[in-house]
C-alpha positions, 0 to 999 in steps of 0.5 A: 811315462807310466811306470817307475821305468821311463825309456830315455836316450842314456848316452854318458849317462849313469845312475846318480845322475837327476833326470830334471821334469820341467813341464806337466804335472811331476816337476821336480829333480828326481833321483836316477838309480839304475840304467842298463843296455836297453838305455833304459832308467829307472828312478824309483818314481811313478810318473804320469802318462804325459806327452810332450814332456821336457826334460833335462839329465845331468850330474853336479860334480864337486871341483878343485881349480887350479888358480894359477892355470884356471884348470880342473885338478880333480873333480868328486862325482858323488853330489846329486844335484847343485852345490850349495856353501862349501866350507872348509874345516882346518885344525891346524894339521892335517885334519883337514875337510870340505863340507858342502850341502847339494839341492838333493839335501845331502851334506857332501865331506870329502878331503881336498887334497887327496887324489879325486877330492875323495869323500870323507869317512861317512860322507856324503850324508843323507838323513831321513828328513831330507831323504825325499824331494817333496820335502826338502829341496837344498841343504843350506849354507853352513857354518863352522862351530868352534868347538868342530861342529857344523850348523845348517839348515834346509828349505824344508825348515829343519836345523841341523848341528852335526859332528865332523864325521856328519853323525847327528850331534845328540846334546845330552849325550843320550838321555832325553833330549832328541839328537839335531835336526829339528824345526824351530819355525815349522816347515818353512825355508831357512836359507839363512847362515847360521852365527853361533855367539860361541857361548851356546847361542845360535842366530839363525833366519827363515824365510818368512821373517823370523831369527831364532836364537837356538840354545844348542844345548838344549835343542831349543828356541830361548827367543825368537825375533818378528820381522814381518810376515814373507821376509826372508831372512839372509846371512846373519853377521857378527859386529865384533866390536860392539858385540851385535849381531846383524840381521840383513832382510830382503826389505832392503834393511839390517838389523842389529841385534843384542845377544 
């Protein structure tokens, strides 16, 4: 392959799908966006001239299953590459929506019960941040803040808070604070749910052994907290009844925190 159009055998495939590289020097999930007669793609990247070449192509799609038959009952077709943390927002109506992150650092919104899981209103929803494989590789798990906001984070280490129409949730309304995403530990991992302490306060962990504690208000760390070096960090939790927090680390330990 020596040039953004690569010849591959294209049968059922269509452009959305990801033509997976997994030898050679261009690994990685690469977004295809056109496809035509000649079964020819073209996914917008440069690769090198290598041979041989394994590769795979192929689509995630978005299901609803029956419990009771075990059967697919509608499916989306929209997500790019695989589903991460689906969440569902209820308002006790019929406002209801499933948001979910894929591996190509899109957020996915669609409506559960329309007629193919439909997106919602905006969605799916793709920022710059997360625009390019080499940045980012997956939207994390997500949790959803009372006041209908949603909180994730990405492996290429930025922190979301977003509106339920998937716009970026501006804290002071457009004055001189910048709207979400940022990076409170650099550009490193967060695969760690987010646990707000629905006070303004936001726990969450990184890869390399760090829980911030975010101010959501502000778009700021008020305190961060030191593992050690190469922890990861998992789903943070809420003890309820004596109002800690707890931190699970890929040590094998939990730690309680105070708020």
């Amino acid at each position: 392959m020596d040039s953004p159009s690569a010849t591959f055998i294209t049968n059922g495939v269509t452009a959305g799908d990801i033509l997976v590289i997994s030898s050679g020097t261009q690994q990685g999930r690469y977004l295809i966006s056109t496809v035509n007669t000649e079964t020819r793609i073209t996914t917008n990247t440069t690769f090198n001239n290598e041979s041989p070449l394994n590769y795979s192509i192929g689509r995630t799609l978005l299901y609803r299953v029956n419990v009771g038959t075990g059967l697919i009952a509608k499916e989306n077709k929209t997500a790019y590459d695989h589903i991460r943390a689906p969440t569902v927002y209820w308002n006790w109506g019929s406002n209801i929506g499933l948001y979910a992150g894929d591996y190509y650092g899109r957020l996915q919104g669609v409506s559960p019960f329309s007629a193919n899981l439909d997106n919602l209103a905006g969605f799916p929803v793709s920022r710059t941040e997360t625009a390019t494989i080499s940045i980012t590789a997956m939207a994390t798990v997500m949790y959803l803040y009372t006041d209908t906001r949603i909180l994730y984070g990405d492996m290429g280490g930025w922190f979301y808070v977003c509106n339920m129409d998937g716009t970026s949730y501006d804290p002071d309304g457009g004055g001189p604070l910048l709207p979400y995403p940022f990076q409170p530990g650099g550009a490193v991992a967060i695969e760690s749910s987010p646990m707000p302490d629905y006070a303004g306060l936001i726990f969450v962990g990184n890869n390399d052994g760090k829980v911030f504690v975010i101010n959501e208000a502000s778009r700021s760390v008020s305190r961060t907290y030191s593992f050690g070096t190469g922890i990861k960090i998992g789903d943070i939790g809420y003890d309820a009844d004596n109002g800690r927090f707890l931190v699970p680390t890929s040590t094998g330990k939990v730690y309680y925190l105070s708020p």
